[in-house]
PyMOL CGO cylinders between C-alpha atoms (Angstrom):
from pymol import cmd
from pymol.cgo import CYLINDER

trace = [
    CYLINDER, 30.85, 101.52, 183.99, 34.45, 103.00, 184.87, 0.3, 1, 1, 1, 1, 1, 1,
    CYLINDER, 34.45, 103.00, 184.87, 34.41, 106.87, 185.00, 0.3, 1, 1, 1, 1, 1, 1,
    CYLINDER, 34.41, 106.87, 185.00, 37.52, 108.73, 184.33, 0.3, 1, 1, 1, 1, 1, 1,
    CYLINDER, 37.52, 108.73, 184.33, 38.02, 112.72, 184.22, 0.3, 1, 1, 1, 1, 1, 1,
    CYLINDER, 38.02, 112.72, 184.22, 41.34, 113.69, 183.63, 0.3, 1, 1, 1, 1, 1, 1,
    CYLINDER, 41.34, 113.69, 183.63, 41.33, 117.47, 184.72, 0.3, 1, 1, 1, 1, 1, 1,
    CYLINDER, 41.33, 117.47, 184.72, 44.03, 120.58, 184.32, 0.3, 1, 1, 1, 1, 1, 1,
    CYLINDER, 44.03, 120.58, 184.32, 43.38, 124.27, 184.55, 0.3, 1, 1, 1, 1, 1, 1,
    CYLINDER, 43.38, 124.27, 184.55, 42.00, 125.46, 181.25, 0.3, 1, 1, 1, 1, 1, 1,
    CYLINDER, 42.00, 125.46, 181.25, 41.32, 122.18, 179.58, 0.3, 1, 1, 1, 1, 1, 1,
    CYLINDER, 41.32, 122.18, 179.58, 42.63, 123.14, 176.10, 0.3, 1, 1, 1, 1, 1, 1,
    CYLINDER, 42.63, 123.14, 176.10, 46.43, 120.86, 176.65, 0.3, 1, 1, 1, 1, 1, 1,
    CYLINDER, 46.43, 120.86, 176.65, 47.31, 118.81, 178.85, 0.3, 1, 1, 1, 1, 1, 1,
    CYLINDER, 47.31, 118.81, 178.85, 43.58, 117.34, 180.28, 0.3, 1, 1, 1, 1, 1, 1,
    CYLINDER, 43.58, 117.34, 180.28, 41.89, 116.81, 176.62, 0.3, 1, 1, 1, 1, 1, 1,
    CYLINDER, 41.89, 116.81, 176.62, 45.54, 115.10, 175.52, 0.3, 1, 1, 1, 1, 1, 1,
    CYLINDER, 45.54, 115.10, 175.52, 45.16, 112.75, 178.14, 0.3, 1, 1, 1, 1, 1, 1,
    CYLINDER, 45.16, 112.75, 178.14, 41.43, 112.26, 177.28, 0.3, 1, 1, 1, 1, 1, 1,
    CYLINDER, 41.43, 112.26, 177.28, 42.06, 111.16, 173.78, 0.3, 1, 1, 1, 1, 1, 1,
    CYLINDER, 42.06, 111.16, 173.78, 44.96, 109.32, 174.44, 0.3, 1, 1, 1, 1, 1, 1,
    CYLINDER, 44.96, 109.32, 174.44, 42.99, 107.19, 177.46, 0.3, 1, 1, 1, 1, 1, 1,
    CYLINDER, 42.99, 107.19, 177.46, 40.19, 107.25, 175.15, 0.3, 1, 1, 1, 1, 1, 1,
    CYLINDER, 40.19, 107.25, 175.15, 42.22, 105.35, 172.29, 0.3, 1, 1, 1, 1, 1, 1,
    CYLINDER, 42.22, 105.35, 172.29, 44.02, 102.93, 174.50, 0.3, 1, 1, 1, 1, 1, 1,
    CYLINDER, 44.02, 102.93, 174.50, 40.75, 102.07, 175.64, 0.3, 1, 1, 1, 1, 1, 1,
    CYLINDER, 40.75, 102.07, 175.64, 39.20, 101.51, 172.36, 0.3, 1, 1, 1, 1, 1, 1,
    CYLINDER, 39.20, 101.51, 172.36, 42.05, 99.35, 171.16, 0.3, 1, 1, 1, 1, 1, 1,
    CYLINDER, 42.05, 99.35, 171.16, 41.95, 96.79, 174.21, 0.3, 1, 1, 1, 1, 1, 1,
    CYLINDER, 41.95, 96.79, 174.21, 38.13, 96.65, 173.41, 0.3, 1, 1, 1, 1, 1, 1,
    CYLINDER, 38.13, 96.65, 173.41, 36.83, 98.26, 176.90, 0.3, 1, 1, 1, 1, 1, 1,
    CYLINDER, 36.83, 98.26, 176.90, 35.05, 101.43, 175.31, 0.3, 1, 1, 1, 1, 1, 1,
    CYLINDER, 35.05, 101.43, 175.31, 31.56, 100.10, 176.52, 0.3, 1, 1, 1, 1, 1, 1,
    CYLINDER, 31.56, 100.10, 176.52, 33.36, 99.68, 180.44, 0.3, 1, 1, 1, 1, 1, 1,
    CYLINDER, 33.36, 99.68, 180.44, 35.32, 102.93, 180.32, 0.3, 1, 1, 1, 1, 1, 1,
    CYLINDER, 35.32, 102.93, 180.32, 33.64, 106.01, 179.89, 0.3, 1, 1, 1, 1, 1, 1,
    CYLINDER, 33.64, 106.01, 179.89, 36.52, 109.19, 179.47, 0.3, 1, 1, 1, 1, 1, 1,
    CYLINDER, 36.52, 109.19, 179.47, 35.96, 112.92, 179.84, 0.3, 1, 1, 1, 1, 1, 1,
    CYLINDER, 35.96, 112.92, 179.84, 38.20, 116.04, 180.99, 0.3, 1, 1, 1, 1, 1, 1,
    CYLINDER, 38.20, 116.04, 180.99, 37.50, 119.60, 182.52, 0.3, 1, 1, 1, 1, 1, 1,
    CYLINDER, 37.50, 119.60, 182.52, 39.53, 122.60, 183.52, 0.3, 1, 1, 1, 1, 1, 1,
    CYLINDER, 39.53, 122.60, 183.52, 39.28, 124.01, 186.75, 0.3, 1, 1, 1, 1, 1, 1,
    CYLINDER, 39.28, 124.01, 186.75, 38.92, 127.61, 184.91, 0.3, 1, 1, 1, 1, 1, 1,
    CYLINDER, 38.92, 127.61, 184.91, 36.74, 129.25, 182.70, 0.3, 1, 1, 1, 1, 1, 1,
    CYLINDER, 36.74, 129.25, 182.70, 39.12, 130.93, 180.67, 0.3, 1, 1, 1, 1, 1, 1,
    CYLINDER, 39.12, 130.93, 180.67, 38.08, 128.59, 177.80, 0.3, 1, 1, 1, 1, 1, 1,
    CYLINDER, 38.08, 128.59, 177.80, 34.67, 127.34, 177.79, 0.3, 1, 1, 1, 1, 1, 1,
    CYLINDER, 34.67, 127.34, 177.79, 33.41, 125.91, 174.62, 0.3, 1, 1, 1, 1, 1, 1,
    CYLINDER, 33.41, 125.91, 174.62, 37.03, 126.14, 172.91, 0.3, 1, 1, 1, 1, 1, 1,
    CYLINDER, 37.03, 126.14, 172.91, 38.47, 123.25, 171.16, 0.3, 1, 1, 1, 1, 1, 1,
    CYLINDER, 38.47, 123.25, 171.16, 41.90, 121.56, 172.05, 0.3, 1, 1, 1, 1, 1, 1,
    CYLINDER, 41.90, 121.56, 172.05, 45.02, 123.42, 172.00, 0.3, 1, 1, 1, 1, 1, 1,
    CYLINDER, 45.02, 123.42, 172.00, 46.43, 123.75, 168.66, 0.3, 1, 1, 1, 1, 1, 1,
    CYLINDER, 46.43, 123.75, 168.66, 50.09, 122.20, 170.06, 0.3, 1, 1, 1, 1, 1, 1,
    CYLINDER, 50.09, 122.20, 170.06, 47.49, 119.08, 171.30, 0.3, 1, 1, 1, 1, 1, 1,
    CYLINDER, 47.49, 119.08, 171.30, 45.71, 119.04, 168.36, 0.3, 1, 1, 1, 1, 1, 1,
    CYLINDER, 45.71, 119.04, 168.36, 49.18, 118.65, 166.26, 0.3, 1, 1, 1, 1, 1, 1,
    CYLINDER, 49.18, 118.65, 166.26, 50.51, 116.27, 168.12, 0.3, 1, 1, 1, 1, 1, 1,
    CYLINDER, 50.51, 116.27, 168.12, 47.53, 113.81, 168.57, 0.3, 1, 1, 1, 1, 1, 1,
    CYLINDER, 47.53, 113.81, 168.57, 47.30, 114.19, 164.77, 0.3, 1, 1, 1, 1, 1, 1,
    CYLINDER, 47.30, 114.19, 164.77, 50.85, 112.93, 164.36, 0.3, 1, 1, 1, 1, 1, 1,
    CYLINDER, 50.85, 112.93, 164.36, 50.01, 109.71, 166.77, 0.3, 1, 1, 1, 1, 1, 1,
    CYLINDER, 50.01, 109.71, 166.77, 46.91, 109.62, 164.54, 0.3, 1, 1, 1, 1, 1, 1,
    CYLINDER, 46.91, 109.62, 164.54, 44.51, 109.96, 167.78, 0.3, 1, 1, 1, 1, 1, 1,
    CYLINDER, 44.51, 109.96, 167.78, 40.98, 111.40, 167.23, 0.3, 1, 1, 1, 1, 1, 1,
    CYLINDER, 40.98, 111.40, 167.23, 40.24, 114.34, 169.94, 0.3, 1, 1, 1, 1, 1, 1,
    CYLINDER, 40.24, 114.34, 169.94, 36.79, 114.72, 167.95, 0.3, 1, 1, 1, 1, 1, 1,
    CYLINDER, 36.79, 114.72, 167.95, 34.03, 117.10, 168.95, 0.3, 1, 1, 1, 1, 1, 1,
    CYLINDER, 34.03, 117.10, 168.95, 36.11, 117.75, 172.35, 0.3, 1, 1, 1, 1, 1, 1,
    CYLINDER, 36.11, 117.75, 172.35, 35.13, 120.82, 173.79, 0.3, 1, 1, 1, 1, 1, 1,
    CYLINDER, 35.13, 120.82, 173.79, 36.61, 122.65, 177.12, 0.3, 1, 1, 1, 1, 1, 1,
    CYLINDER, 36.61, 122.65, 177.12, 34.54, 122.83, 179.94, 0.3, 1, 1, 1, 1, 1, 1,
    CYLINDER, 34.54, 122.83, 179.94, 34.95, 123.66, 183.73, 0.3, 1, 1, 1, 1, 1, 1,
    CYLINDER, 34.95, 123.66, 183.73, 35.03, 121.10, 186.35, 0.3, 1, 1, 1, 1, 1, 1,
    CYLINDER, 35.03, 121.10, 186.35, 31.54, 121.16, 188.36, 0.3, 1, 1, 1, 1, 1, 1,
    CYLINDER, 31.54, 121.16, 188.36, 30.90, 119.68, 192.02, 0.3, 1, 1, 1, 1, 1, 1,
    CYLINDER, 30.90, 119.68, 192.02, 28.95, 116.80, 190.39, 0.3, 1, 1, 1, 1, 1, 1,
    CYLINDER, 28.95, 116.80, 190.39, 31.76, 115.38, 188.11, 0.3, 1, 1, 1, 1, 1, 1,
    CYLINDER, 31.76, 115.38, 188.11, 33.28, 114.80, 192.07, 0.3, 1, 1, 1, 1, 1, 1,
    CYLINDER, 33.28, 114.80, 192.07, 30.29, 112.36, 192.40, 0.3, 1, 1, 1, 1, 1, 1,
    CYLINDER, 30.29, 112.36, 192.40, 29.89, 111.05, 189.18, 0.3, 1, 1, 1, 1, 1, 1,
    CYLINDER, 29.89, 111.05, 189.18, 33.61, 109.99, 188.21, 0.3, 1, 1, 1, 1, 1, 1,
    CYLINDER, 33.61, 109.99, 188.21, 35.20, 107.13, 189.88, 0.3, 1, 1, 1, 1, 1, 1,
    CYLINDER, 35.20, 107.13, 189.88, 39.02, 108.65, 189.00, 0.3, 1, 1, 1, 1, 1, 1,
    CYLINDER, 39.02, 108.65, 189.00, 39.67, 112.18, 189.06, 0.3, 1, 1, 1, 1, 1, 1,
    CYLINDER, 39.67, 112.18, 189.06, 43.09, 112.94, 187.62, 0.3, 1, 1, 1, 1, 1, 1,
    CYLINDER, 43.09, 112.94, 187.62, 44.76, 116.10, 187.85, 0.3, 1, 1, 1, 1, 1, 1,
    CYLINDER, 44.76, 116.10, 187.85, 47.58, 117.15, 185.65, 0.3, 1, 1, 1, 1, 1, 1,
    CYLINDER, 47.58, 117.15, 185.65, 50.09, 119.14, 188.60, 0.3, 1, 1, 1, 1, 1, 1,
    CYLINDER, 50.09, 119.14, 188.60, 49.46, 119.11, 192.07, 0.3, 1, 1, 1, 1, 1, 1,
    CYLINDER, 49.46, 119.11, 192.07, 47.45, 122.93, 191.96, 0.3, 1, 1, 1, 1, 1, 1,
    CYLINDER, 47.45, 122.93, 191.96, 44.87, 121.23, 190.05, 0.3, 1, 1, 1, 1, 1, 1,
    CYLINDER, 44.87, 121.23, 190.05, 44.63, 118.53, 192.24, 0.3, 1, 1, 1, 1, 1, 1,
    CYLINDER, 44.63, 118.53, 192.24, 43.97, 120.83, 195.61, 0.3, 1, 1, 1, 1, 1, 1,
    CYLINDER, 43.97, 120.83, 195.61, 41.03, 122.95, 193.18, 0.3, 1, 1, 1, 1, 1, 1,
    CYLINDER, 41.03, 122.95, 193.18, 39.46, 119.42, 192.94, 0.3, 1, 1, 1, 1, 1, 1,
    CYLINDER, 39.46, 119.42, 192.94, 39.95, 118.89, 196.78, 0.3, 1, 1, 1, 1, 1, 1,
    CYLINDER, 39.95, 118.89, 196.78, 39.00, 122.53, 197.70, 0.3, 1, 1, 1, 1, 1, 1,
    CYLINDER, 39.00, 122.53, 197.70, 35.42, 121.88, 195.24, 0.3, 1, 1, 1, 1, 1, 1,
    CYLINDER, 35.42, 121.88, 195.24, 35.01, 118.55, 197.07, 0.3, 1, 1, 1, 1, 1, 1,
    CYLINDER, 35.01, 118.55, 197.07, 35.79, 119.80, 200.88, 0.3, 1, 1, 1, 1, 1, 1,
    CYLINDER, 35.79, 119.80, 200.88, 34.49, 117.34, 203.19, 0.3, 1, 1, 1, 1, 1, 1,
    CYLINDER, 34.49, 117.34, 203.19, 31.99, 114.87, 201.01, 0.3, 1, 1, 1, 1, 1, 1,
    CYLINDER, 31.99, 114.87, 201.01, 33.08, 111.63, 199.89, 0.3, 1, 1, 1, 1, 1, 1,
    CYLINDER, 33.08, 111.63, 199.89, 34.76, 111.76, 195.74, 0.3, 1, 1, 1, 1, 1, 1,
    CYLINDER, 34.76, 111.76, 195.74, 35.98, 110.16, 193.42, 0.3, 1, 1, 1, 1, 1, 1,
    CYLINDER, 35.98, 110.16, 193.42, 39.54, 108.44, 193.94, 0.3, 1, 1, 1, 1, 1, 1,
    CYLINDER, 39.54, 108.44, 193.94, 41.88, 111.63, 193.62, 0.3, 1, 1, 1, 1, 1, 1,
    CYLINDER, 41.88, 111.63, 193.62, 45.22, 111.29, 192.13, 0.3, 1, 1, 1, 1, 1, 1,
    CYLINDER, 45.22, 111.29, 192.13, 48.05, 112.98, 189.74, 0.3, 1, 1, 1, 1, 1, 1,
    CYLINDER, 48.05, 112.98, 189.74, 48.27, 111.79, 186.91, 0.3, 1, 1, 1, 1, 1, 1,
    CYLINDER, 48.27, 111.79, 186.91, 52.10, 110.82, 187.04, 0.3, 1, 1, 1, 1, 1, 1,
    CYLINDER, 52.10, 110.82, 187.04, 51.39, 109.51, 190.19, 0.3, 1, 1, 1, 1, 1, 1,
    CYLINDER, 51.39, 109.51, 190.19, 50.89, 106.85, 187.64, 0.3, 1, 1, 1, 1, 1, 1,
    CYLINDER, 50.89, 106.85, 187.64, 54.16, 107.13, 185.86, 0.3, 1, 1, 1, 1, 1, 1,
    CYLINDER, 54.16, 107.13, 185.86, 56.79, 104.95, 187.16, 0.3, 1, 1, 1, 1, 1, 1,
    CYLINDER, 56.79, 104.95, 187.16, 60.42, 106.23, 188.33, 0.3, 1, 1, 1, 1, 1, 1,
    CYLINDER, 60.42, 106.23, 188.33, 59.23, 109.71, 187.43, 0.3, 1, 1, 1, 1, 1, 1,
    CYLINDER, 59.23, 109.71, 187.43, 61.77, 112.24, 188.37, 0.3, 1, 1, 1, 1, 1, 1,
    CYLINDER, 61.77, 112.24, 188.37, 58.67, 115.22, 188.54, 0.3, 1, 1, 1, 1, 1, 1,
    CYLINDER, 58.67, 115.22, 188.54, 55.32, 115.25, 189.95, 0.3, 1, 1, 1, 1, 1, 1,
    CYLINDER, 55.32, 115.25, 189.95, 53.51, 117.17, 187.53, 0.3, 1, 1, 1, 1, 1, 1,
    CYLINDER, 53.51, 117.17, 187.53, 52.94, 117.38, 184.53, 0.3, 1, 1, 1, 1, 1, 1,
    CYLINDER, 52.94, 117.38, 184.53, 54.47, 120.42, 182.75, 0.3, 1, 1, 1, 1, 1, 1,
    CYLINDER, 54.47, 120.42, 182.75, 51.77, 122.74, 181.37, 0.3, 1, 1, 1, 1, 1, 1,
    CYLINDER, 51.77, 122.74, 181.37, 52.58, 123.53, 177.68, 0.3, 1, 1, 1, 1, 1, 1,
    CYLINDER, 52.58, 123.53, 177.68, 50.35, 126.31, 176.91, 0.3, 1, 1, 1, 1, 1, 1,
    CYLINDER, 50.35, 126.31, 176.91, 53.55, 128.02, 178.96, 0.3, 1, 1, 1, 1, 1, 1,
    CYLINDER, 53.55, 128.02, 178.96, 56.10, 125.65, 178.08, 0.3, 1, 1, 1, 1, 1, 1,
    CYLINDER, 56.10, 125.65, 178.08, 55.35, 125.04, 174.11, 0.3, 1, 1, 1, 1, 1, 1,
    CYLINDER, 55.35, 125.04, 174.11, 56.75, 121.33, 175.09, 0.3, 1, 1, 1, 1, 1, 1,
    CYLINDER, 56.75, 121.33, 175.09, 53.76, 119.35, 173.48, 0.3, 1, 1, 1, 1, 1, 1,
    CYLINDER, 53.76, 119.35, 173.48, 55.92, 116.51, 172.94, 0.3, 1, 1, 1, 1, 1, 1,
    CYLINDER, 55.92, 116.51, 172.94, 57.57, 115.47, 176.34, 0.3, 1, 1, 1, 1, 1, 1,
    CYLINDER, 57.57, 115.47, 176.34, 53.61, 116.12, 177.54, 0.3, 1, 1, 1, 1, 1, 1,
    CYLINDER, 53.61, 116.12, 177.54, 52.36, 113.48, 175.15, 0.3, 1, 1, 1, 1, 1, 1,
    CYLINDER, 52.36, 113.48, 175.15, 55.04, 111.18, 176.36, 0.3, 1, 1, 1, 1, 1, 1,
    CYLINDER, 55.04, 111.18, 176.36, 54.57, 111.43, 180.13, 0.3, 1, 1, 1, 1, 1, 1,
    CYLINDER, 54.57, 111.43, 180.13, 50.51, 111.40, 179.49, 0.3, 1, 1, 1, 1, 1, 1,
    CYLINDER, 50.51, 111.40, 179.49, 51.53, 108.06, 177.35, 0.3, 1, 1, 1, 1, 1, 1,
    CYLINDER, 51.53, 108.06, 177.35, 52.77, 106.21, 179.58, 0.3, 1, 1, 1, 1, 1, 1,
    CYLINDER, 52.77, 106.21, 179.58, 50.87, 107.36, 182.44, 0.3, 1, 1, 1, 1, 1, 1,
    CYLINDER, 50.87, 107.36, 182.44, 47.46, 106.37, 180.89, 0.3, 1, 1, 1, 1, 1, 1,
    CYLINDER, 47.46, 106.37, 180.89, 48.68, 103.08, 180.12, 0.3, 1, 1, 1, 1, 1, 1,
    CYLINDER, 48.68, 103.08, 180.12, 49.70, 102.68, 183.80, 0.3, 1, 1, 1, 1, 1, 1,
    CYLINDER, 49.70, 102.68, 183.80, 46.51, 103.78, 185.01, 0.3, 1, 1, 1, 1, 1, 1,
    CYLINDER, 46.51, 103.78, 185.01, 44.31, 101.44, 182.78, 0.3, 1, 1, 1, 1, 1, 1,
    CYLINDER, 44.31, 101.44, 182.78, 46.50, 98.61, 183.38, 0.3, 1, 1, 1, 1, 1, 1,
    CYLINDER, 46.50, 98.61, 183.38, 45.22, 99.61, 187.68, 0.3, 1, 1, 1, 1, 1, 1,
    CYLINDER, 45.22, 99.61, 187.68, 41.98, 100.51, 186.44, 0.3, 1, 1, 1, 1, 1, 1,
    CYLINDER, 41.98, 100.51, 186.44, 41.53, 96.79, 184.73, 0.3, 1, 1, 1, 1, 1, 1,
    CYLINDER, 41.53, 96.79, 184.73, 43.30, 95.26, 187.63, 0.3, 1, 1, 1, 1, 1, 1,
    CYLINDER, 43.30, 95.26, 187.63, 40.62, 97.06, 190.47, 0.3, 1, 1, 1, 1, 1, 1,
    CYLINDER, 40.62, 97.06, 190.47, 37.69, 96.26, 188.20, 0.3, 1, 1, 1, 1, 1, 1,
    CYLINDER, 37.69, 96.26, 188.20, 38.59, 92.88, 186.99, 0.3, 1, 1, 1, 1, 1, 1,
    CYLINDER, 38.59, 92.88, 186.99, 38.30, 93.49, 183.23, 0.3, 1, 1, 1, 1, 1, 1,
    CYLINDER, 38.30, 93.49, 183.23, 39.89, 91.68, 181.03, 0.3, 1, 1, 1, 1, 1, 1,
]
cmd.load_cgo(trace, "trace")
């Protein structure tokens, strides 16, 4: 089994997006029994709360089901437990580094570090930017990208 956490600050936008966009590209190439899909926040601000309602709107437009998600904070076990760790902007990705100090993780990327040609490195936040849309299209393509790697690393077909 394939472990993937995709992880941003609060877990309410950009983090659950990419879950249930990963999560449905998954399902429709068949690997949903080889690919297991979560996300976290590195806060606490919203514990328990469902996606935000910009996400919500727009995975409802691409007809994407972000059923019974639920934020939750980022523990030192997910480091141990999740073969890819992908943070949204580059502060998320040193909270995941500063958890993990020393001990050996997860592989720890960005996740348009997986987006080719990309003029940015992170991935706008839109609980501050409102842009929902230009989030769902960088997350897109970048999930696609990294499950084309993740199939090519773990052989599936």
């Amino acid at each position: 089994m394939v472990k993937v956490l995709f992880i941003c600050l609060g877990n309410i936008c950009r983090s659950p997006m990419a879950e249930a966009v990963m999560r449905d590209i998954v399902m429709k190439e068949g690997l949903e029994g080889v690919i297991t899909i979560d996300s976290a926040g590195t806060g606490n601000w919203h514990i328990g709360k469902p996606p935000h309602e910009g996400t919500r709107r727009i995975l409802d437009r691409y007809s994407i089901s972000y059923k019974g998600q639920k934020a939750r904070q980022l523990t030192e076990e997910d480091l141990f437990e999740y073969d890819y760790l992908i943070g949204m902007d580059s502060e998320n990705v040193g909270n995941i580094r500063r958890l993990a100090g020393y001990k050996q993780t997860g592989n720890i990327q960005r996740l348009l570090d997986y987006l080719d040609d990309s003029p940015i490195a992170d991935v706008p936040d839109p609980y501050y930017t409102g842009n929902f849309d230009e989030v769902y299209e960088m997350v897109s393509k970048s999930c696609v990208n990294l499950l084309k790697e993740i199939k090519q690393v773990h052989k599936l077909k």
